[in-house]
C-alpha positions in Angstrom: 0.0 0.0 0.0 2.5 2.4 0.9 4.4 1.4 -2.5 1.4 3.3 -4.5 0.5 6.1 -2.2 4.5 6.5 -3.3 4.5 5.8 -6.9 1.2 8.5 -6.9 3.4 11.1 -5.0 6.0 10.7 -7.6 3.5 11.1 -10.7 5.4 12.7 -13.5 2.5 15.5 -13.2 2.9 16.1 -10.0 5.5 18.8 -9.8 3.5 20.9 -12.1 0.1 20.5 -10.4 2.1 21.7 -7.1 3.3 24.5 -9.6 0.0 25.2 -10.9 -1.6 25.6 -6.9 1.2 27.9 -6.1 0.8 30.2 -9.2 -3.0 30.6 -9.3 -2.6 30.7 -4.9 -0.2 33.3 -5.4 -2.1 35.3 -8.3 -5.7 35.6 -6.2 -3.8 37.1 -3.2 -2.4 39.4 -5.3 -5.4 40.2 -7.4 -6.7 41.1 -3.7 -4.1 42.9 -2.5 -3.5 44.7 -5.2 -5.1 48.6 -6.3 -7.2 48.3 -8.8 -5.4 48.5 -12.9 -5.7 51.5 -15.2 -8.1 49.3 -17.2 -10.5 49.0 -14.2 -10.3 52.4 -13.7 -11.0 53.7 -17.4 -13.5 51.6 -17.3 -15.3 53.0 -14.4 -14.4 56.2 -15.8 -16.2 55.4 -19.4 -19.1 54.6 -17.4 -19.5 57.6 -15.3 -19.0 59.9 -18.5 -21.7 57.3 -20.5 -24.1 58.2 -17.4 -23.5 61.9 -17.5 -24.3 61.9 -21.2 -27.2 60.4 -20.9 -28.3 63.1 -17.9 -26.8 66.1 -19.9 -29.4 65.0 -22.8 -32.5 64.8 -20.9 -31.9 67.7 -18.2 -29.4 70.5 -20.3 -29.2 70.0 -23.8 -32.4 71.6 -24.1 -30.3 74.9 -23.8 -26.9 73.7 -24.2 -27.0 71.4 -26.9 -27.1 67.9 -27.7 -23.3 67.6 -28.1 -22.5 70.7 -25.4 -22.1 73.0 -28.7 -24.4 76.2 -27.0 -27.5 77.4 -28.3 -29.2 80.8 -28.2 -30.5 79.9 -24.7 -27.7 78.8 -23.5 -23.1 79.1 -23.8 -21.2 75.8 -25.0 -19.7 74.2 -22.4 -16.6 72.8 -24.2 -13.8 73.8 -22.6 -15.2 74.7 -19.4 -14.2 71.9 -16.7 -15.5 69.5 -14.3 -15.1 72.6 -11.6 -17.6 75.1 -13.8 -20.4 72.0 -14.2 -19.3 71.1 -10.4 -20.4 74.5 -9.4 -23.2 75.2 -11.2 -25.0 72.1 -10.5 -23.8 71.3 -7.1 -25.3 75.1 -5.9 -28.4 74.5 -8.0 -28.0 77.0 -10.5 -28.7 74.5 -13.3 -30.5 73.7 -14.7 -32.1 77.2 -14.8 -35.6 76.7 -14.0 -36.5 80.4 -15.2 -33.5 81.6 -17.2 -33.1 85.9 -16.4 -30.8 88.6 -15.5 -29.0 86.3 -13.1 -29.9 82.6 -12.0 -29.8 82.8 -8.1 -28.9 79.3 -6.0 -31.3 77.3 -4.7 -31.6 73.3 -3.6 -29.9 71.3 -6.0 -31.6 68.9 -8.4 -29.1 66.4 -8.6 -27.0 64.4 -5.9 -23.4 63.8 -5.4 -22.8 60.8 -8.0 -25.4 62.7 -10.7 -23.3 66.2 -10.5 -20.1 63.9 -10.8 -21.2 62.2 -13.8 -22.5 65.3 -15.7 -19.1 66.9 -14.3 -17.0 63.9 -16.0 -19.0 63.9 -19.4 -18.6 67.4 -19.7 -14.8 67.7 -19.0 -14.5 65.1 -21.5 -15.2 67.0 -24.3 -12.5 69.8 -23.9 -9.6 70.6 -21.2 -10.7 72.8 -18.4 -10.7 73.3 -14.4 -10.8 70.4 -12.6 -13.0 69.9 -9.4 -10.3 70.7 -6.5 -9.8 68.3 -4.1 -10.4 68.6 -0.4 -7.0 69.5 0.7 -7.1 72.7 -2.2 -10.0 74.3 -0.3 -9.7 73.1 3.5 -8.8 75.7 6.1 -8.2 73.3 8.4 -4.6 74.1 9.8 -4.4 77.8 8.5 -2.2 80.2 10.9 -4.1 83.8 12.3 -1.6 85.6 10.0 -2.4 83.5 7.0 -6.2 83.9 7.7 -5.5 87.4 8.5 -3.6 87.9 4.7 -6.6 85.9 3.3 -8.8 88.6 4.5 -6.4 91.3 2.6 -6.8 89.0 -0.3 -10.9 89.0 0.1 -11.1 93.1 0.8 -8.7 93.9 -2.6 -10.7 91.4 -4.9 -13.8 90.5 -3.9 -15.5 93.1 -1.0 -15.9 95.8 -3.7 -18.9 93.4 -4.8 -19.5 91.0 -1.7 -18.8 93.6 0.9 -16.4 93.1 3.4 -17.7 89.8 5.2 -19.1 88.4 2.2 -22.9 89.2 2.5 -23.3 90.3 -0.9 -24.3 93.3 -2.7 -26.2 95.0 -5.8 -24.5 95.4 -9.2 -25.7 97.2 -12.4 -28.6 95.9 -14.3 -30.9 94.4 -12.4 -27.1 92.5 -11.3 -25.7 91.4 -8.2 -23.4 89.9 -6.0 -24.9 87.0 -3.7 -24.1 86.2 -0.6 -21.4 83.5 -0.1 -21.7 83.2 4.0 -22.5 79.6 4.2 -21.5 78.4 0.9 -19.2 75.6 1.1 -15.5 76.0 1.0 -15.6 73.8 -2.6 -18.0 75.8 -4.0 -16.1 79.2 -3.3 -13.1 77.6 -4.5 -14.5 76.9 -7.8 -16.5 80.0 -7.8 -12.9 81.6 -8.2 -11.1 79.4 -10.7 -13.8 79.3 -12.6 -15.9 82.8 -12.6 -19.3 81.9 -12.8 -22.1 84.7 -14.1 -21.3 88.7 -13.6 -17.5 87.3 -11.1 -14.4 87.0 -12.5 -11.9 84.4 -12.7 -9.1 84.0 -10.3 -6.9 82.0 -11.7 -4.0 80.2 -10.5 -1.9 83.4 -11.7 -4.0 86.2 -9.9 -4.8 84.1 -6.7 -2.8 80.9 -6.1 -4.4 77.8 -4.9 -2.7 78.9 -1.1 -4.3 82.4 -1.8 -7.5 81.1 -2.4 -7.4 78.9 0.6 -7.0 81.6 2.9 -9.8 83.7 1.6 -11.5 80.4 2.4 -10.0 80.7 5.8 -10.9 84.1 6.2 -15.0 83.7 5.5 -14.7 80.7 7.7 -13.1 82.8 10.7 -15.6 85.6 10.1 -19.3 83.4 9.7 -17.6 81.9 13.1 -17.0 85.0 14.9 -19.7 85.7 17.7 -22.3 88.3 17.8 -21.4 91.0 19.7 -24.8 92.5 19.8 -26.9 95.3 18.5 -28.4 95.6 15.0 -26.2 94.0 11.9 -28.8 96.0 9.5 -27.9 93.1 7.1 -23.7 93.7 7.7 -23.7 96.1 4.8 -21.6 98.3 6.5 -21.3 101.8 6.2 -24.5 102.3 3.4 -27.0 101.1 5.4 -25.6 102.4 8.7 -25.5 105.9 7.2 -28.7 105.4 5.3 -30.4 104.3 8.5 -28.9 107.5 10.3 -30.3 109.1 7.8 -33.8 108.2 8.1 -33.4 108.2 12.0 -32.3 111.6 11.9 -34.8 113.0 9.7 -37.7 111.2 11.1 -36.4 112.5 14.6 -36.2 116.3 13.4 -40.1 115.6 11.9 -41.2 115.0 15.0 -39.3 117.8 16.6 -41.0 120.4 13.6 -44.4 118.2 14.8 -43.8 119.2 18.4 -43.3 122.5 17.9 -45.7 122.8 15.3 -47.8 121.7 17.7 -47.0 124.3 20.6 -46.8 127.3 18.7 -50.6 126.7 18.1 -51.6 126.1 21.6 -49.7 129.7 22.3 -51.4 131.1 19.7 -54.9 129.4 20.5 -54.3 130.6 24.3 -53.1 134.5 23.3 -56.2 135.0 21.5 -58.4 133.9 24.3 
């Protein structure tokens, strides 16, 4: 017995079978292990941009286009990045439901994973921003003296039309600047690489990505900063404080005229009695 338990043990095939074990063995732990290949990931990538196609034709091309070309309702979009669509449709700008002057934010009408998509299929048909990542736009870690800079950074280039802690303002033609206090920090970091509606773009040569962080930082530190009483009237500062000094004072200096409007004719009504 022990003869053919032996002979089998020493099969001619028996080394390569071992061989065999070991290889495929070794090749599942590594196909485990290992990240996930460039095929994988184009893959997934193809099908993101396949799903984003499909939701740019039933949800924009109505203005935009069916291949993203522009119409008279709406700008092309080649060329303009994952960031601009990011933006746009993450804030709930678009799609427009009422297309005007300006098309103000409001809940958005797609999630995470839809906005990507449309994002991906978008920046697939021309080179533009990408969507930062989380370390571009996170204040987290920011010094007092970098967050104080960022605030010299906001006042030059962006209070003259957000005011000075970022509650917005009116521009010309029916035009204006929102307010960006509780936008998130993404959001403002694209709004600046990529200049959506009446705002400019900052790009990487006029504001670095460390320059736009610490505006970032700066909005952060003031939306954080407590109340220290009294009436905001809206933090517009000095036009609605004068303007409501204004009508304080002359509303106080009517009553005044009133008053003694109203004495001189009791004098009078008493004299001629």
């Amino acid at each position: 017995m022990s003869r053919v338990l032996s002979a089998h043990r020493r099969h001619r095939f028996a080394g390569g079978a071992v061989l065999l074990v070991t290889l495929v063995g070794f090749g599942g732990v590594y196909a485990l292990a290992s990240p996930p290949s460039q095929a994988s990931e184009k893959a997934a990538q193809s099908t993101q941009i396949e799903e984003g196609r499909k939701l740019f034709a039933v949800s924009c091309s109505s203005c935009h286009g069916l291949d993203a070309q522009g119409t008279e309702r709406g700008p092309s979009l080649i060329g303009v990045g994952a960031a601009a669509v990011d933006f746009q449709v993450g804030t709930g700008r678009m799609p427009a439901q009422n297309p005007a002057v300006q098309v103000p934010r409001k809940p958005p009408a797609f999630d995470e994973e839809e906005t990507a998509a449309l994002a991906a299929y978008v920046a697939s048909l021309g080179p533009g921003p990408a969507v930062p990542s989380r370390e571009d736009y996170d204040p987290e870690g920011l010094t007092d003296a970098e967050i104080a800079e960022g605030g010299e950074l906001f006042r030059t280039n962006c209070a003259s039309c957000h005011n000075v802690v970022g509650k917005g303002g009116a521009l010309t033609w029916g035009r204006y600047a929102p307010n960006i206090q509780g936008v998130s920090p993404k959001h403002v970091y694209e709004a600046m690489l990529t200049g959506p509606q009446n705002m400019p773009v900052f790009a990487d040569s006029v504001l670095t990505p460390e320059d736009k962080r610490k505006v970032i930082g700066y909005l952060d530190a003031v939306q954080s900063q407590p109340k220290q009483g009294g009436f905001t009237l809206g933090s517009m500062g000095p036009v609605t404080e004068g303007l409501a000094a204004w009508l304080g004072g002359i509303g106080v200096l009517v009553l005044i005229a009133i008053w003694i409007a109203a004495k001189t004719a009791k004098g009078k009504g008493a004299q001629a009695r």
